[in-house]
C-alpha positions, 0 to 999 in steps of 0.5 A: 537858387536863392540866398537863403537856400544857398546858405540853409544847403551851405550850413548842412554840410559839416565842412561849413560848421567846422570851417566857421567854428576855426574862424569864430574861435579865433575872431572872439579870441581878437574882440578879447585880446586887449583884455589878457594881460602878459603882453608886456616884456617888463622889468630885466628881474622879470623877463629873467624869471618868467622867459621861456617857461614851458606850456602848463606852467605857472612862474614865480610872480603866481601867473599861469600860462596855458601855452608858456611864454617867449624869450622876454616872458610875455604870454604866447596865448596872450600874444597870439590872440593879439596877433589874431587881431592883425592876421586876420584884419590884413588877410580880410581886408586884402581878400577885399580889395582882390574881390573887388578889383576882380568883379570890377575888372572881371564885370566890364570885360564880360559884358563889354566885350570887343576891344575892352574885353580883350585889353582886359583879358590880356592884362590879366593873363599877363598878370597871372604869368608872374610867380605871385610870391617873387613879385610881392617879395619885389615889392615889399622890399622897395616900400617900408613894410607894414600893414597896410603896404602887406594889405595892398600888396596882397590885394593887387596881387589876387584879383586875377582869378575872380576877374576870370571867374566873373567874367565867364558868369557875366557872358554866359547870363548876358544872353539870359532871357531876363537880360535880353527883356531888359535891355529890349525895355530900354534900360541903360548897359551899366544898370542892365550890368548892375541890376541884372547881371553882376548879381548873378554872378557873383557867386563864384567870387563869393567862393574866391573870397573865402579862400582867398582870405586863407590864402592871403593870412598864410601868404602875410605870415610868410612876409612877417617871417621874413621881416618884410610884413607886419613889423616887430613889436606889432605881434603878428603869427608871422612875425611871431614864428620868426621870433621863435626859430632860434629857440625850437630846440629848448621851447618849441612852443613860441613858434609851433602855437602861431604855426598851427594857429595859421594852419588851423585858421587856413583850415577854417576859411578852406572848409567855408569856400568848399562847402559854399562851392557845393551848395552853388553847384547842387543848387545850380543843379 
């Protein structure tokens, strides 16, 4: 099936409008982030007046706020759409780098086969027997946090599944006529594998990539909260939870509006990933 089929037959299914809308809505709230004013703490006399007001509010200097502000009186929309900004640059970019270790990984073990397959097979197996969750917390809390550290940390930690998935495509099309033609005209292994092959079998991780970009956001927002990702006075939803726990019972609002903005955003890349799965399949079919 080709590109423009399998995207025509993903944008019938209601799940991938839905799903791309979540993820457009926040993406254009990043792009004019830098534009809301309110992110600033200010003056003493002015996060007084203004900290902790409620969704719907309008405070003595005349702003409004649709979604209230935090402890310092800084606008939680303001702020939530800046964290955007990160959550969503480190969730893609992680999302990458396991893409790309994953089909690297993945291509040379299907299609190399032997020893080579084998050595990688066995890396990761063993890769995917440790509890993903522990190992990152190991790791970010030898190294000084940040972005791009929570970035590497995510992207080594992912690449096993899209290895599986592209090696299994790789050795099902290496005995497709169009491969065996190739090879029988003389072309080089590596331009067979480039050319011929990997193409056709990256669909699968095209589906891994969608979720895993869901998946890496959540996973950053879970080392922000614990302090060991994205750090303070960079906003990140992460970060932004953890800065709103001790005020849940007087303004709820400072951690459940980032809270649902990773749930809805997860949502988003979940629905994508599935109907991108059901267009593959039906049109395999």
């Amino acid at each position: 099936m080709s590109g423009r089929g399998v995207l025509a037959r993903t944008w019938r299914d209601p799940r991938a409008r839905l799903g791309l809308a979540l993820v457009a809505a926040f993406v254009l709230g990043a792009l004019v982030a830098p534009l809301l004013p309110g992110q600033a703490a200010g003056d003493l006399a002015g996060v007084v007046a203004r900290r902790f007001a409620g969704p719907l509010s309008r405070t003595s200097d005349g702003a409004w706020h649709l979604l209230g502000t935090d402890r310092f009186g800084r606008d939680v929309l303001a702020r939530l759409l800046a964290g955007s900004r990160v959550s969503l640059a480190v969730g893609a970019l992680a999302a990458l780098v396991s893409t790309a270790v994953g089909i690297g990984a993945g291509a040379v073990a299907g299609y190399a086969g032997g020893t080579v397959d084998r050595l990688i097979v066995g890396v990761t197996d063993a890769a995917l027997a440790i509890p993903r969750v522990p190992f990152l917390l190991l790791l970010v809390a030898l190294v000084e946090p940040g972005a791009t550290f929570t970035v590497l940390a995510l992207g080594v930690t992912g690449w096993m599944t899209v290895a599986r998935l592209v090696r299994g495509e790789v050795r099902a099309l290496e005995t497709r006529p169009f491969v065996e033609a190739a090879r029988a005209l003389g072309i080089r292994p590596i331009r067979v594998l480039l050319r011929h092959v990997l193409p056709n079998a990256l669909a699968p991780a095209l589906v891994a990539t969608a979720l895993g970009v869901g998946s890496a956001i959540m996973l950053e927002a879970g080392l922000s909260f614990l302090g060991l990702g994205v750090q303070p006075p960079t906003p990140s939803w992460g970060n932004m939870i953890a800065s709103g726990r001790d005020a849940l019972l007087i303004a709820p609002w400072v951690s459940l509006a980032p809270a649902a903005a990773v749930a809805l955003v997860v949502l988003g890349f979940s629905w994508l990933g599935d109907a991108l799965e059901s267009a593959l399949a039906g049109g395999r079919g």
